[in-house]
C-alpha positions as CSV (number, residue, x, y, z in Angstrom):
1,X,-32.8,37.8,-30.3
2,X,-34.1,38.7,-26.4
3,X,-31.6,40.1,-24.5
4,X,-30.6,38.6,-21.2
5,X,-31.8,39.6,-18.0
6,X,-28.5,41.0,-17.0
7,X,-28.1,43.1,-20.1
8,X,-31.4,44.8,-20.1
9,X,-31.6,45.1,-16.1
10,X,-30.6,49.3,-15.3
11,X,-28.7,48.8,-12.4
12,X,-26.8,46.0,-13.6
13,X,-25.4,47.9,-16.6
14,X,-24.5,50.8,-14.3
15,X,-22.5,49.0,-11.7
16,X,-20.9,47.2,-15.1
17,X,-20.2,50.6,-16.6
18,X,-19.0,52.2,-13.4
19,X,-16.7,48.7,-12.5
20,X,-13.7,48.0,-13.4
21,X,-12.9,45.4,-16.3
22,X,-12.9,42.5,-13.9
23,X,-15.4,43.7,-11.5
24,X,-18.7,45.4,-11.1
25,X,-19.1,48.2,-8.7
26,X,-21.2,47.0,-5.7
27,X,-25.0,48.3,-5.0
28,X,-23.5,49.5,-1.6
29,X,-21.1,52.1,-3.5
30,X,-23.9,52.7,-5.7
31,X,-26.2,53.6,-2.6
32,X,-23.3,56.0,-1.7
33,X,-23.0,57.8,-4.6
34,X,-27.2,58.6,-5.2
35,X,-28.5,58.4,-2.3
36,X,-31.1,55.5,-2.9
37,X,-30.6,52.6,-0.1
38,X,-28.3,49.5,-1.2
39,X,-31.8,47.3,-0.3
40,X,-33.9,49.3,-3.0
41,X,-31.1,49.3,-5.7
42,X,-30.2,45.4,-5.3
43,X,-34.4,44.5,-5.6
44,X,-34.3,46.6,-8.5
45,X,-30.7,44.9,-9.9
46,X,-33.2,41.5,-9.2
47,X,-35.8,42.5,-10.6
48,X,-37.7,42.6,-7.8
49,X,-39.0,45.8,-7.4
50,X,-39.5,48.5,-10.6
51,X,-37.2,51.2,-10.9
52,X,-39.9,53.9,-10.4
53,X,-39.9,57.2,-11.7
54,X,-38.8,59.1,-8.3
55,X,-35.9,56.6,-7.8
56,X,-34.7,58.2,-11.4
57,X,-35.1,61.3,-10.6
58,X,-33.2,61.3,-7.5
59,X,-30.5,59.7,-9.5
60,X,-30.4,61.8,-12.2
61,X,-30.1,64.5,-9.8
62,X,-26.7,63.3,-8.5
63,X,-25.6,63.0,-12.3
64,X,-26.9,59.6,-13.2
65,X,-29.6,59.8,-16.0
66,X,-31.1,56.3,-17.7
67,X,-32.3,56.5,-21.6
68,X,-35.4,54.1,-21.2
69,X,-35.1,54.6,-25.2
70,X,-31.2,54.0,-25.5
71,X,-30.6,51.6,-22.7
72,X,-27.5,53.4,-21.9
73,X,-26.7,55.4,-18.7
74,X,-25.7,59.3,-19.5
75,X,-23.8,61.7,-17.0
76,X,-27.1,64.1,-16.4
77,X,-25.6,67.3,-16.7
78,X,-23.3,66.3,-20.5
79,X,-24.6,63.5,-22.2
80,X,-21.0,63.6,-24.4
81,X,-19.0,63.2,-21.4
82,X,-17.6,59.6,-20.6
83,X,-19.7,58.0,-17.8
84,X,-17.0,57.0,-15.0
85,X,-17.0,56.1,-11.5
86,X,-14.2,59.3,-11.3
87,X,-16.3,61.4,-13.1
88,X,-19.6,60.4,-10.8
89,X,-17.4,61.2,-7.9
90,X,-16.0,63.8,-8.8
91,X,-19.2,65.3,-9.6
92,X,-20.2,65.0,-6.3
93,X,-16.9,66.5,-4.2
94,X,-18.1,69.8,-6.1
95,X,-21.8,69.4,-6.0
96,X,-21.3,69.6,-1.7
97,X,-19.3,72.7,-3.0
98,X,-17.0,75.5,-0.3
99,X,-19.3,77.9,1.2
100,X,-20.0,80.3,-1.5
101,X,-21.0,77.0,-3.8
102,X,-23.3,76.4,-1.3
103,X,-24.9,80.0,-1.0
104,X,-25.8,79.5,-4.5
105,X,-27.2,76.4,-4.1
106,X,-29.8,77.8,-1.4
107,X,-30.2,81.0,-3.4
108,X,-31.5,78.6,-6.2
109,X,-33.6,76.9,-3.7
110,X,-35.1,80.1,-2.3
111,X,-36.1,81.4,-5.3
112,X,-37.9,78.2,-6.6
113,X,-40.3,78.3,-3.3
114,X,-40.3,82.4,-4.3
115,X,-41.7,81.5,-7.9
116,X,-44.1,78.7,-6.4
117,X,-45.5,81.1,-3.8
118,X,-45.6,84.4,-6.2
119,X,-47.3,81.7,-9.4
120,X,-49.6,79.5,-7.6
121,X,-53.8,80.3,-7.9
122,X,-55.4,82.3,-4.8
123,X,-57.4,79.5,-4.0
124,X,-54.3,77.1,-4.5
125,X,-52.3,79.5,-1.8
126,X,-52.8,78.4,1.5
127,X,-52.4,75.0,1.1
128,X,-48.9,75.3,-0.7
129,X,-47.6,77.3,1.7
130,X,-48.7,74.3,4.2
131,X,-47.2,72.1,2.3
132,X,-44.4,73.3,1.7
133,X,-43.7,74.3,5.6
134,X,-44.8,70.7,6.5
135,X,-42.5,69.2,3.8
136,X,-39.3,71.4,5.7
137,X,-40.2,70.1,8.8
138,X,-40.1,66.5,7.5
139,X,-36.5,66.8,5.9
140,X,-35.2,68.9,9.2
141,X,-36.1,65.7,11.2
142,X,-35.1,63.3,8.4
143,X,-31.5,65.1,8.3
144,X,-31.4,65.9,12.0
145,X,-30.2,69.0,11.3
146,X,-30.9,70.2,14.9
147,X,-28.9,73.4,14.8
148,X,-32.0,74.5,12.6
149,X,-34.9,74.0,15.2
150,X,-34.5,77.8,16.4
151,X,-34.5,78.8,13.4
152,X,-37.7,76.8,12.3
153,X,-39.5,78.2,15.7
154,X,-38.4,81.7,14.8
155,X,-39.5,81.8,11.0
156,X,-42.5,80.2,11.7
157,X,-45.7,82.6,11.1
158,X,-47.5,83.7,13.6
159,X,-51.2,85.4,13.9
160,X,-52.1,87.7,16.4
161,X,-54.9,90.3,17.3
162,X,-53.3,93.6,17.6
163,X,-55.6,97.2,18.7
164,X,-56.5,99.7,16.0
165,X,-56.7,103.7,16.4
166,X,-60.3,103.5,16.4
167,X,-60.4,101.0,19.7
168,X,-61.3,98.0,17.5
169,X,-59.0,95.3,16.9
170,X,-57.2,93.9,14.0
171,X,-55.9,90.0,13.0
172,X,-52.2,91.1,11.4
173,X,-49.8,87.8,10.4
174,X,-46.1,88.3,10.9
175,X,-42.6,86.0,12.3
176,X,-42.6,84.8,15.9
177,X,-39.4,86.7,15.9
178,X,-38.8,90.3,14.4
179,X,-35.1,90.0,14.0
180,X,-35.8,88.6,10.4
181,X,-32.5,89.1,8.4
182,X,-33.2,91.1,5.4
183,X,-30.3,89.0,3.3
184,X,-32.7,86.3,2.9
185,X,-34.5,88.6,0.5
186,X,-32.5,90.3,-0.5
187,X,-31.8,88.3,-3.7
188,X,-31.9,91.2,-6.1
189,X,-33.5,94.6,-6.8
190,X,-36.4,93.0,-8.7
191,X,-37.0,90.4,-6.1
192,X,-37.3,92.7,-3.8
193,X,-40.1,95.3,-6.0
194,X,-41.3,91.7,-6.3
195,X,-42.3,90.9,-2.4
196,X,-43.8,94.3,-2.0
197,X,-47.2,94.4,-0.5
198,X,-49.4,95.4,-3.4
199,X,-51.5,98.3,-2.3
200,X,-55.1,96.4,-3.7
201,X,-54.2,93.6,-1.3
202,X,-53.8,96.7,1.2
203,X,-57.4,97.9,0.1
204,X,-58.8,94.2,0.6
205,X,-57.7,93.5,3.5
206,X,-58.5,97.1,5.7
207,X,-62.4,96.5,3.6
208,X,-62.5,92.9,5.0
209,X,-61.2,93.7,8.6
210,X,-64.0,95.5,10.4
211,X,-63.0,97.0,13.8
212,X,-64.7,94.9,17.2
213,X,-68.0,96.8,18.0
């Protein structure tokens, strides 16, 4: 036998599941609780719009996780636990986390970019850093988080001509501002051996840098 539309429709069987007995919870709480506009999750609830890979994802992150396989709706981070609205918020009261909750979460965030920057090709370099600098200046605009525009201004890299012993001069790359806090890399021992300037990048760049004539 087919299943019915409302049965086999994602959304629908989440706002069932995280309802009460006479009710389904409403796309707006839904939009709430994942982040995803009410708009985008009714179409999809309507079948009017697929429910894409990165709209998953984003879900999933905030402890919502669909089984294409199963059909059934999993709490991301313990598939055994019961799926409940009180679980789902709960879950998300601790992921904002106190202060040292959120310290981790950044650490965690800093070292990803660390292991993208440290693992990516030479060729591949350049334009991941790019990226990834254009990609922070999107979500400080889309968050407004305007207490972070000095910040941005100050970390951004800067390249500059600077005179050599010999009376030639030199292209060097370094921060807009010097007062970079050593705590952001601070992140352990080995992270730290890890940042070091290699001395054959040393060699490579004094052998391609010739002085002005």
């Amino acid at each position: 036998m087919q299943q019915s539309s409302k049965s086999s429709n994602p959304l629908k069987l989440l706002s069932e599941k995280l309802g009460s007995q006479s009710k389904a919870l409403s796309m707006e709480k839904i939009a709430q609780l994942t982040g995803v506009a009410s708009g985008t999750l009714r179409s999809i609830e309507l079948g009017l719009r697929k429910f894409s890979p990165e709209i998953q994802q984003r879900m999933r992150q905030r402890g919502l996780e669909w089984d294409l396989k199963t059909g059934q709706w999993f709490f991301t981070y313990d598939h055994k636990a019961e799926l409940s609205l009180y679980l789902i918020e709960t879950f998300r009261r601790l992921s904002r986390g106190d202060r040292y909750s959120q310290d981790l979460d950044a650490h965690a965030a800093c070292e990803k970019v660390l292991s993208l920057l440290h693992g990516v090709a030479a060729g591949d370099y350049t334009n991941l850093l790019l990226d990834l600098h254009a990609a922070l200046e999107r979500l400080c605009q889309t968050y407004k988080v305007e207490g972070s525009q000095k910040l941005f201004a100050e970390r951004s890299l800067r390249y500059w001509l600077q005179p050599t012993k010999s009376g030639g001069k030199v292209l060097v790359k370094g921060f807009s501002s010097s007062n970079f806090p050593e705590e952001l890399l601070n992140f352990s021992d080995q992270r730290k051996s890890d940042v070091s300037f290699e001395e054959d990048e040393r060699r490579q760049t004094d052998t391609a840098t010739q002085p002005a004539a």
